[in-house]
C-alpha positions, 0 to 999 in steps of 0.5 A: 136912026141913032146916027140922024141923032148925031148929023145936027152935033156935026154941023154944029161943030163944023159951024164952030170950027168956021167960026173959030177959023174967022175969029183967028183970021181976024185976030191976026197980030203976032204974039209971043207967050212966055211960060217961065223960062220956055216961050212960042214962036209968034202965034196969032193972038186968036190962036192963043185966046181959042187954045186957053179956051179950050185947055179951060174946058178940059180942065172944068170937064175933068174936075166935073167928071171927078165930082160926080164920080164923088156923088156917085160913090158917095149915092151908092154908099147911101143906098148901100146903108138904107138897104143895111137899116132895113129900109125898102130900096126901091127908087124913086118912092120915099119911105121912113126908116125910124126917124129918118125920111129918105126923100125920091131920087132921081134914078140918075146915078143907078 
């Protein structure tokens, strides 16, 4: 059952990918990118906007990648502190430690 979970991914893709091959198709004309001293041969201008499309993905899914290793860290510091004050640690339900209230969380990063 777990791979009839990843057959709509699939087609998704490959209906992305056919999609990206008829805006290319369309997008045709020529042009050449220069990068400092380095330039392309001639590529079609819907090559070039597809591939800085995807090198931007890259990119937001790597800093985004690296901000929740920050909040996970960060989330088990916490809890690693609440559990040195002597607070219960159990998730998910809110409990005082003095005056400080430790409100419900998630479960997501544990």
């Amino acid at each position: 059952m777990k791979g009839l979970k990843i057959i709509p991914m699939f087609l998704v893709l490959m209906a992305l990918t056919y999609a990206g091959m008829l805006f290319v198709q369309a997008n045709s004309e020529e042009v050449i990118v220069r990068l400092g001293l380095s330039q392309s041969p001639p590529l079609a201008i819907g090559f070039v906007v597809l591939t800085s499309i995807f090198i931007g993905m890259l990119v937001c899914g790597t800093l985004c990648s690296v901000e929740m290793l920050a909040l996970y860290v960060q989330n088990r510091k916490l809890k690693k502190k609440i559990i040195n004050l002597g607070a219960p640690a159990k998730v998910g339900t809110a409990s005082v430690v003095g005056d400080v209230v430790t409100p419900k969380t998630s479960g997501r990063f544990t």
